[in-house]
N, C-alpha and C positions, 0 to 999 in steps of 0.2 A: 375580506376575500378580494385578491387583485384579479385582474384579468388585462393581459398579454397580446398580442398577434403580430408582434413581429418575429418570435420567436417560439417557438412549440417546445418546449424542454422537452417534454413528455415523449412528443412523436420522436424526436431525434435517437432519445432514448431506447425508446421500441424499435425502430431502425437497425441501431446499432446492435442488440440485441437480434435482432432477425438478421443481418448479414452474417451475425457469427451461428447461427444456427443455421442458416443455410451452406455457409462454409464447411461447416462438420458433419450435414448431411452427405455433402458431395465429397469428403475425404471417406466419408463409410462407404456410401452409393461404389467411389473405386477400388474400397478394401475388398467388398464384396465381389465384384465383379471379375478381378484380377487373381484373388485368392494370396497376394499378398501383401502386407500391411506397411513393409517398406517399398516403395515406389520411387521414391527420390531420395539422396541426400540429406536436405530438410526434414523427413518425416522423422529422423534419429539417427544423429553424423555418426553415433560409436557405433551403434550399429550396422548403420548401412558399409560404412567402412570394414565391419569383423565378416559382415557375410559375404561382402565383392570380395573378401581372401578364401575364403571359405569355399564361394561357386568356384574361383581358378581352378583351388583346388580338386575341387570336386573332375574340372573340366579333364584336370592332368589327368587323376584319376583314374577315368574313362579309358583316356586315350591310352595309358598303359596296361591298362586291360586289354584294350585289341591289340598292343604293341607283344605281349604276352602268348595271346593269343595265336598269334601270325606266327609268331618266332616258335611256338610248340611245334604247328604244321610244317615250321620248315624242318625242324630236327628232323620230324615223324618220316619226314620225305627224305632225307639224308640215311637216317636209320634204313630204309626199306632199300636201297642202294647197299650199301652197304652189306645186307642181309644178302642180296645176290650176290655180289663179286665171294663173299664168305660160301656159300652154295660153291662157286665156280673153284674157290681153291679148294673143296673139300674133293671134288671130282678130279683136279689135278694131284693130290696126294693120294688117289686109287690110282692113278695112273703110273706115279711115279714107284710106287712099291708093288705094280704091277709088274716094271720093268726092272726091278730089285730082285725079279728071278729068274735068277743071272742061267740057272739051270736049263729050263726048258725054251727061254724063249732064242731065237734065234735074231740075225741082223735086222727082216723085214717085219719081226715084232716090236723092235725097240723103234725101228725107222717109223711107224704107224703111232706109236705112243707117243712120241717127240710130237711131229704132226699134228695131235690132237689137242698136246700140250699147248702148243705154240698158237693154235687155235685159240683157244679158251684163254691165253694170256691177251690174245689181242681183244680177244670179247672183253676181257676186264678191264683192258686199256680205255675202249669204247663210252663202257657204262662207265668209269673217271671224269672223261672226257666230256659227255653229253649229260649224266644228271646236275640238275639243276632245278630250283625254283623261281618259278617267273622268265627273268631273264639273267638271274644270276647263279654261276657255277656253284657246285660245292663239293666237288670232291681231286679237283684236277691241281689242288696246292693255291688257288689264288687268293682262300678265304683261311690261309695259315701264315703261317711263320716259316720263311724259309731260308736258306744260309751256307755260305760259302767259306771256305779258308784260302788261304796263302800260306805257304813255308811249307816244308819235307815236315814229313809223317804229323799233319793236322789235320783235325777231322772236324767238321760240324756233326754234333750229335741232336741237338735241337733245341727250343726256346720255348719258353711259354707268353701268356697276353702279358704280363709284367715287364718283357725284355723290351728295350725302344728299338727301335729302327736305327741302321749304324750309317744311313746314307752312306756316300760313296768313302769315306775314310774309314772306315771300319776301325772294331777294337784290336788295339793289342794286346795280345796271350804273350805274358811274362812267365815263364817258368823258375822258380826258386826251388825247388827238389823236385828227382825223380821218381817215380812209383818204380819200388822194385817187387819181387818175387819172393814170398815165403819158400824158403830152402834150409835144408843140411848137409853140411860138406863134412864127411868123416875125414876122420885123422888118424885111424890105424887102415894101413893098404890092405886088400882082399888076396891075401897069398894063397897058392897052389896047396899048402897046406892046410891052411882053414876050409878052402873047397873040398879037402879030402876027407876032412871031420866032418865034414855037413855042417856048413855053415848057415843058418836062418836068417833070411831076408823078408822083414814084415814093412809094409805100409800100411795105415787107416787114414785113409780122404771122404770126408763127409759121411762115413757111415758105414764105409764100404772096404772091404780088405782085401790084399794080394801079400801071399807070401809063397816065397820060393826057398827050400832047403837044397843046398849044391848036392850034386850024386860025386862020385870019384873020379867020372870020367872027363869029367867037365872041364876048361879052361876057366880060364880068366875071362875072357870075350862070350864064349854060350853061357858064363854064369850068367852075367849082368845083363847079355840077350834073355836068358829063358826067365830073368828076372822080370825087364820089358813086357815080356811075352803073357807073363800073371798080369802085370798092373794090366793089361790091355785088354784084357779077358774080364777082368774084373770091371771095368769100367771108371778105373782112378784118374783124374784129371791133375795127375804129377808125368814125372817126364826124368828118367835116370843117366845120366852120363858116365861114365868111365875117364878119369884124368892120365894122363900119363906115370905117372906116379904109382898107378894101380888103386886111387883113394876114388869111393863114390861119391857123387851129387846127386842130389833126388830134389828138386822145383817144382813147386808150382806151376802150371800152365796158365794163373789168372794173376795178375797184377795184384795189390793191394793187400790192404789191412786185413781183409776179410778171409781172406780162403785160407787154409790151415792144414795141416795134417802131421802126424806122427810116424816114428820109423820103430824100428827095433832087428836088432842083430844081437845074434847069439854070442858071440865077439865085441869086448869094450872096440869101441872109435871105429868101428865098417862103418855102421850110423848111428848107433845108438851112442851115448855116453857109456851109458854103461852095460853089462854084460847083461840080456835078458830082458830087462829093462827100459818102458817105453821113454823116450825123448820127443820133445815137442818143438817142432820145427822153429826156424826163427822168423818171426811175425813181417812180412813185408809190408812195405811202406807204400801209403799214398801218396798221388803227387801234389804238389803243393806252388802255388801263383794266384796270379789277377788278372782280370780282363779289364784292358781298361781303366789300369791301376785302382781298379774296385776292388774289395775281399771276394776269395771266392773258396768254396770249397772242395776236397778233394776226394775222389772213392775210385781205388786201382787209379786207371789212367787217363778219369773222367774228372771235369775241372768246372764246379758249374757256380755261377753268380749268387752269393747269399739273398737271401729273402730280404728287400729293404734296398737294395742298393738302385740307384740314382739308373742307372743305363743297363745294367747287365742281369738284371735279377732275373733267375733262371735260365737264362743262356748257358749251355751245357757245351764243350769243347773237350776232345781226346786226341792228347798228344800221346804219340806211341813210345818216340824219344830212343831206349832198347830194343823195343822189339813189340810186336803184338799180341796178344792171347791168339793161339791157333789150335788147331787140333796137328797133333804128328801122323803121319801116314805108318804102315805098318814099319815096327821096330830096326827089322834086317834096312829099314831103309836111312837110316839115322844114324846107323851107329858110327858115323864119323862127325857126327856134330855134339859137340859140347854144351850143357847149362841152356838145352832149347833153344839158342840165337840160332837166325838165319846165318849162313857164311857169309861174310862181309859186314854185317851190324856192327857198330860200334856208339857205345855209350856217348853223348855226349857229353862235354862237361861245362857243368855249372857253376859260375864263380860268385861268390857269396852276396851282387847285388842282383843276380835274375839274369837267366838269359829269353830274350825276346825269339820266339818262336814264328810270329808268322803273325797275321791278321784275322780274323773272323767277320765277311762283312753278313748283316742278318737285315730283309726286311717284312716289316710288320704289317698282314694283311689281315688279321685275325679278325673276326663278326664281334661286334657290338651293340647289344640290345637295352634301347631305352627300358627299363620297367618300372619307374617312379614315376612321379608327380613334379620331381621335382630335379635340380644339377646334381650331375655326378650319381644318381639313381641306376648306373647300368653295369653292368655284367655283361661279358663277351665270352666267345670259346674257339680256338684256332680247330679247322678241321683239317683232316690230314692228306697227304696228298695219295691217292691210292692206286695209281700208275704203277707197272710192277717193276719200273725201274725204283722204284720208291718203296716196297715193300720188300721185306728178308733181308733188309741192310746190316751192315755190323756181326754178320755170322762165319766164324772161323771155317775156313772149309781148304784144301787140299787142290782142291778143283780149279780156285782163283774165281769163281763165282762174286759179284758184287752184290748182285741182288737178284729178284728171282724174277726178272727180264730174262737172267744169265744164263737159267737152268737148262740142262744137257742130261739126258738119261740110255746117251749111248753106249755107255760100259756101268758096272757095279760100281764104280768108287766114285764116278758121278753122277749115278742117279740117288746113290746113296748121301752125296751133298747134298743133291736139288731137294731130296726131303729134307734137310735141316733148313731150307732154304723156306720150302714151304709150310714148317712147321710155323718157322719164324712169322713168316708171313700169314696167319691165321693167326698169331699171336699179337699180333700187330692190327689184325682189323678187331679182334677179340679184344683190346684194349680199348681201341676208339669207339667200338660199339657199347662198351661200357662205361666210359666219360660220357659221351652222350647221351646215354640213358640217364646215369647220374646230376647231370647238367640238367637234363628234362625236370628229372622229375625234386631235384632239392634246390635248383635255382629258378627252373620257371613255374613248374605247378606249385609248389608249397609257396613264391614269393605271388602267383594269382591266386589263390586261396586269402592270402593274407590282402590283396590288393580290394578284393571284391568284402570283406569285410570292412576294410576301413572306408571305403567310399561308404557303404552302409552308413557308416557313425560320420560321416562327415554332413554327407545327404541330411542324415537325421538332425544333425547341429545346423545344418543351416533352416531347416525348416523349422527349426524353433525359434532362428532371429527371424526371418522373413515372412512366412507364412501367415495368415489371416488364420485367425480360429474363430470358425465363420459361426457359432452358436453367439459365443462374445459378441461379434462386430454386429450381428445380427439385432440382438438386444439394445445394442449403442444406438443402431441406425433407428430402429422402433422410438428410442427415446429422442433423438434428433429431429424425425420424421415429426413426433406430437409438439415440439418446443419451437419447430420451425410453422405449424400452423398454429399456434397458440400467439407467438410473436407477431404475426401475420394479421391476427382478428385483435393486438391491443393495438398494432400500429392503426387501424381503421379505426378505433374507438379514440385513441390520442388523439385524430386530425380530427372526429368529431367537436371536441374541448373546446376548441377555436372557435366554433361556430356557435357555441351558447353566446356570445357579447352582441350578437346582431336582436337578442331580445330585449338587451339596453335598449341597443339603438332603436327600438319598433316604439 
């Protein structure tokens, strides 16, 4: 048996053992206390690493839950706006088919109607004007898309959040074909004779039918008038000419592929082909170009940026080029216009590389709502502008009426526009109150629904890297707690060791 004292193996030992048992008390003592088990870097690099992605995310999360949130109450508040000026035209369209009786009311009836009207337009000008959340508008056009043309008969019809901003150069609208008119032009003339037979004149437009049989007393001129006279009763949105020739034309009054109708004459070639026999008019054409040398496509004489394209997607543009869709005023008033053109229209023409029509400049103000966590996570929704220069656009009327700013219900034939003006115009807030709704409730509730789930499962994954499961650490610390006094009573007894050699020395 040797015995040592420069050196204490033993103690060093015990020591060294006690510093690490003191060390792992004091990493439990902070698991415990903090509740969780990564605190540093060091305690587990992959982990600490998976769960700092994990809390951002969690952080984005959050904040697009409120970001969600906020943008609901702003719809909610747009909606409820909206819902009034809707209230204020439903009162303006009693008013206006109040003054549509044409019978009993007299000059200071329709004068007091106008008045009232004009009233309640400026109220809806108002509430445009003044709603808002916070400090920002929403219904006055500056949280939309808005849009201007250059050139004869071009029209801004409107954009959506996909169309860019055309800064100050705006796109070019190239025309490569016109939109024309579904028509039949007969080929046998309507002679005095066949008027004396009784000759059948049939139209069917969208479901609806006008037919006139000639009496004997008839001309040529009151046939094809009392002919007018049916379609117009009926309610057919065609339009009959008389040529010099004595041959009919019966038109469309809508541009495009779409609208259709059928003839029939008791006589092969008045309109019909053949004798009895319905014929099916010839299919007009849409019109056909690019904005912006982009693809675009066409419906009547509406010209709008295919889905996908680089600047123009859904920029929508109507070039009139022939002539417009309008309504004809009473029959006796027309009968010296041909094929529905205004007098003095004339076609343009088109030569086989496109003619350039005008500019469209649009810019982009439309709302953008973060609701991710993450880039590129957002959805926006252009609101519209609800100024009543801005509502009942685009409605064919007699009156010259632009929009229902315009409306006049001082005689029958223009109060009777100002309702299609107004019709339009509750048609117009009835759509945007239904995008909006829609936008509510399948882009922001259903994408917060889904927001407030997945932070759930992220929350939950992070708390299975980071979190202390304090039963565990509890147990560790217990076992730390007994090994750091146990190390503690051999380091005492090791430095006793030392001190047996002084019974040599005695």
């Amino acid at each position: 048996m040797t015995f040592r004292v420069n050196h204490n193996t033993k103690a060093l030992n015990a020591h060294r053992n006690l510093l690490m048992n003191q060390t792992d008390l004091s990493r439990s003592l902070e698991r415990l206390s903090s509740g969780v088990q990564i605190n540093r870097a060091s305690d587990g690099p992959a982990k600490f690493a998976i769960s700092e992605h994990l809390r951002s995310q969690v952080a984005g999360l959050s904040q697009a839950i409120d970001n969600s949130e906020v943008a609901v109450s702003m719809l909610q508040t747009t909606e409820a706006n909206m819902a009034e000026i809707s209230t204020l035209l439903t009162n303006v369209r009693q008013l206006v088919i109040h003054a549509m009786n044409e019978g009993a009311n007299d000059e200071a009836a329709l004068l007091a109607d106008q008045k009232e009207i004009e009233t309640t337009l400026e109220t809806i000008e108002m509430i445009a004007g003044q709603a808002q959340f916070g400090n920002k508008k929403l219904l006055d056009g500056s949280n939309g898309v808005s849009g201007t043309t250059t050139g004869d008969d071009l029209e801004f019809i409107g954009a959506t959040m996909n169309s860019k901003d055309s800064r100050e150069h705006g796109y070019d609208v190239k025309i490569m074909e016109l939109a024309t008119r579904a028509n039949v032009k007969g080929t046998a003339a309507l002679t005095s004779e066949l008027i004396k037979a009784g000759e059948q004149l049939t139209v069917i437009e969208n479901g609806k039918n006008a037919t006139y049989v000639t009496r004997a007393d008839d001309t040529i001129d009151t046939a094809v008038q009392n002919f007018r006279s049916q379609i117009d009763k009926a309610g057919l949105d065609v339009e009959v000419a008389l040529a010099d020739d004595g041959t009919i034309e019966v038109n469309h009054r809508k541009y495009g592929s779409n609208p259709s109708f059928q003839v029939l004459s008791s006589s092969a070639g008045v309109l019909s082909e053949n004798a009895g026999r319905m014929t099916r008019a010839n299919t007009g054409n849409d019109i056909k170009g690019t904005i912006n040398g982009e693809s675009a496509t066409g419906n009547g004489q509406i010209l709008t940026g295919i889905a996908g394209a680089k600047c123009t997607d859904g920029l929508s543009v109507r070039f009139y080029g022939e002539g417009k869709d309008y309504l004809l005023p009473p029959f006796c008033e027309v009968a010296d216009l041909e094929s529905g053109e205004e007098e003095g229209e004339a076609r343009p023409e088109v030569p086989a590389e496109g003619l350039s029509v005008g500019r469209v400049f649009i810019t982009q103000n439309s709302m953008k709502f973060q609701v991710g966590g993450n880039k590129a996570h957002t959805i926006g929704i252009s609101l519209f502008d609800m100024k009543p220069d801005n509502l009942g656009t685009n409605v064919p009327n007699l009156s010259s009426f632009e929009s229902l700013a315009d409306i006049d219900v001082s005689n029958f034939q223009r109060a009777s526009d100002s309702l299609m003006m107004v019709d339009k115009a509750v048609g117009d807030i009835a759509a945007e109150r239904g995008k909006l709704g829609a936008f509510q409730k399948n882009s922001l509730e259903t994408n917060l629904s889904n927001l407030r789930v997945a932070n759930e499962n992220l929350i939950s994954s992070e708390s299975l890297i980071r979190d202390t499961d304090m039963a565990k650490e509890m147990a560790v610390f217990t076992r730390d707690q007994i090994k750091t006094q146990s190390s503690t009573a051999m380091l005492a007894q090791a430095n006793q060791v030392s001190a047996n050699v002084l019974k040599l020395l005695a």
